[in-house]
C-alpha positions as CSV (number, residue, x, y, z in Angstrom):
1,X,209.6,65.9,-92.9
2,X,208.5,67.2,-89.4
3,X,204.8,66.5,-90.3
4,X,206.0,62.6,-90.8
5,X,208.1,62.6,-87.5
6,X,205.9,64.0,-85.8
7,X,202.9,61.4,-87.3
8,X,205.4,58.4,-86.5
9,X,206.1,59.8,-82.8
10,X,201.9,59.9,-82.1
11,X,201.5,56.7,-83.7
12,X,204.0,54.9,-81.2
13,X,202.7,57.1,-78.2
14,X,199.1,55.4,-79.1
15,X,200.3,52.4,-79.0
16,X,202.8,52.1,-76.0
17,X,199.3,53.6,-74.3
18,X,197.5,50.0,-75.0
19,X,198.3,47.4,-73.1
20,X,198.2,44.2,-74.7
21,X,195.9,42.4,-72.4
22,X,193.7,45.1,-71.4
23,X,192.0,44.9,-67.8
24,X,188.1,45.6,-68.2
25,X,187.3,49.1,-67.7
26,X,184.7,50.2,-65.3
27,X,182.9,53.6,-64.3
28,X,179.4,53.6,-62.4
29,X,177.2,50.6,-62.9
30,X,179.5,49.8,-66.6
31,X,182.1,47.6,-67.6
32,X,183.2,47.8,-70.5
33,X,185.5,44.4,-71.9
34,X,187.3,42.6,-75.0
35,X,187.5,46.3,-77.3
36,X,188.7,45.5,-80.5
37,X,189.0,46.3,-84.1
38,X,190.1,44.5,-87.4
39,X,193.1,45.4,-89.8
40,X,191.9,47.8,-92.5
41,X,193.7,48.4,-95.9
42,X,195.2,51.8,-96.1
43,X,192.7,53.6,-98.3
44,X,189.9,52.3,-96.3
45,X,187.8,55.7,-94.8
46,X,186.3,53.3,-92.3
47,X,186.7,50.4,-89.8
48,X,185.0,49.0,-86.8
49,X,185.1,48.3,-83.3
50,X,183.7,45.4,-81.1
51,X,183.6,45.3,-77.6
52,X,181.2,44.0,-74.4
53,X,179.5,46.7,-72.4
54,X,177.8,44.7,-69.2
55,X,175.6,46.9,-67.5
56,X,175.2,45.8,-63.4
57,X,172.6,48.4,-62.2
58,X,169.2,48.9,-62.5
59,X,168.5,51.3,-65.1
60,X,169.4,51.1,-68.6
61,X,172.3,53.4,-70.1
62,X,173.0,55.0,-73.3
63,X,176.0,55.9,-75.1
64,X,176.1,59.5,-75.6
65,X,179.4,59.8,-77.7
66,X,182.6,58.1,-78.5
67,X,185.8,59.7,-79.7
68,X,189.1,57.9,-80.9
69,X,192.2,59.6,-82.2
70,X,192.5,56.9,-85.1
71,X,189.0,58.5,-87.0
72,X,187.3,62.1,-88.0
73,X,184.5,60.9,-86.0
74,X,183.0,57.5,-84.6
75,X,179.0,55.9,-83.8
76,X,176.9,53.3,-82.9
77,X,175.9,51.3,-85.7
78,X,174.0,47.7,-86.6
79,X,173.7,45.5,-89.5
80,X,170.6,44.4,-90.9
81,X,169.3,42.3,-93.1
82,X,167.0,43.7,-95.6
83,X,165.6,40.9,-98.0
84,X,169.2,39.5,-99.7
85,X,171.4,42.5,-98.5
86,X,172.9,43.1,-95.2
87,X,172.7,47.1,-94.5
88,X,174.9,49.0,-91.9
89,X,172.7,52.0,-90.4
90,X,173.4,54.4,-87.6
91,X,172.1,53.3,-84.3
92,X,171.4,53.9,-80.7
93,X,173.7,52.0,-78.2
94,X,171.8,51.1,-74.6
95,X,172.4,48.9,-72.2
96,X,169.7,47.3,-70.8
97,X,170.2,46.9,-66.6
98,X,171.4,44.0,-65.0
99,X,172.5,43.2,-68.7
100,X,175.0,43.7,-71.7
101,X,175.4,44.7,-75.1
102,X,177.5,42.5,-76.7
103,X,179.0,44.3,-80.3
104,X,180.3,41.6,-82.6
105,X,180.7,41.3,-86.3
106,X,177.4,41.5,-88.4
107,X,175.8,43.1,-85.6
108,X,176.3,45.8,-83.7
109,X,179.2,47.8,-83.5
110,X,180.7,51.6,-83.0
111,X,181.5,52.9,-86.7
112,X,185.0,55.1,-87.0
113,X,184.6,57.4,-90.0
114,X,187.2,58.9,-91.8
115,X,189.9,56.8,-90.6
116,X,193.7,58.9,-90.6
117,X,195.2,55.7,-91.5
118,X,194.9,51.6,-91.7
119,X,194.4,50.0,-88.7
120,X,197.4,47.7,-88.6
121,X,197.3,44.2,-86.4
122,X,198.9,44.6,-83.4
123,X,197.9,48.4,-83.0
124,X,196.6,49.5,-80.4
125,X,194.4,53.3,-79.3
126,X,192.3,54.5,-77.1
127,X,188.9,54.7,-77.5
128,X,186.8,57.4,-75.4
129,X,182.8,56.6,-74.8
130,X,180.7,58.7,-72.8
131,X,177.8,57.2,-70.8
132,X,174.5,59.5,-70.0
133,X,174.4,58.0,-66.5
134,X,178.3,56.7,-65.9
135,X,180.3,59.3,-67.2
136,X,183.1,58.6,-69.0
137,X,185.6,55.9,-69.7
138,X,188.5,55.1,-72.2
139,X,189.0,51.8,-73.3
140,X,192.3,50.2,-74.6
141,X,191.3,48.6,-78.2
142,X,193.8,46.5,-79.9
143,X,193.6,45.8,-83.7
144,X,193.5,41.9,-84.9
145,X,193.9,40.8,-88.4
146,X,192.1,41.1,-91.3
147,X,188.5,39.1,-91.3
148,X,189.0,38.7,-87.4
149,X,185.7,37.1,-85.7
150,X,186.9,37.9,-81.9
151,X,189.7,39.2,-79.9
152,X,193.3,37.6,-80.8
């Protein structure tokens, strides 16, 4: 009974710390914009995020880790086409200078791994990425629905 209170009281803290219509979030030379993630199904073990990192100085940056209290664990990943089958693989995240790295379905995106729950629309957590050169930032992600494309 406690454990469930005390599940259902972290859950809502999460989510009252996401605003809606999150600003971009900047630290250095980055700027990170539009994080998001789609609905998952409550057995799922894994879901993804989607977000724009623009990159305005003159050496490319790396993503050294990412954290979020929604998964086990969470990394850069891409989707490729090999032949007839789209494969997910892990996979470095830079940003190239004076440029971006746009994440987006099929592409690009951070993986979260062994998920504590769905991802519900409307929900909202935080999302914690460490830069080599910028430090680090957290970023406000909000979940859309099911088979989203882009931000709702």
């Amino acid at each position: 009974m406690k454990r469930n209170i005390l599940a259902g009281l972290t859950a809502l803290a999460l989510l009252a710390s996401v605003p809606a219509d999150a600003e971009p979030v900047r630290a250095g030379d980055i700027t990170v914009e539009q994080a998001w993630a789609r609905a998952t199904v409550s057995s799922a073990k894994t879901g993804a995020v989607y977000l724009t990192v623009r990159n305005s100085g003159t050496q490319a940056d790396r993503i050294a880790s990412i954290t979020a209290p929604v998964a086990g664990h969470a990394m850069g990943h891409e989707t490729r086409r090999d032949g007839d089958v789209m494969k997910m693989q892990e996979a470095p995240l830079t940003v190239p200078p004076n440029g971006a790295l746009e994440m987006m379905p099929g592409g690009t995106h951070i993986m979260l791994m062994d998920l504590a729950g769905a991802l519900k629309p409307g929900q909202g957590f935080p999302l914690t990425v460490t830069f080599e050169k910028a430090g680090t930032v957290q970023v406000p992600v909000t979940v859309g629905k099911p088979g989203a494309m882009g931000p709702e």
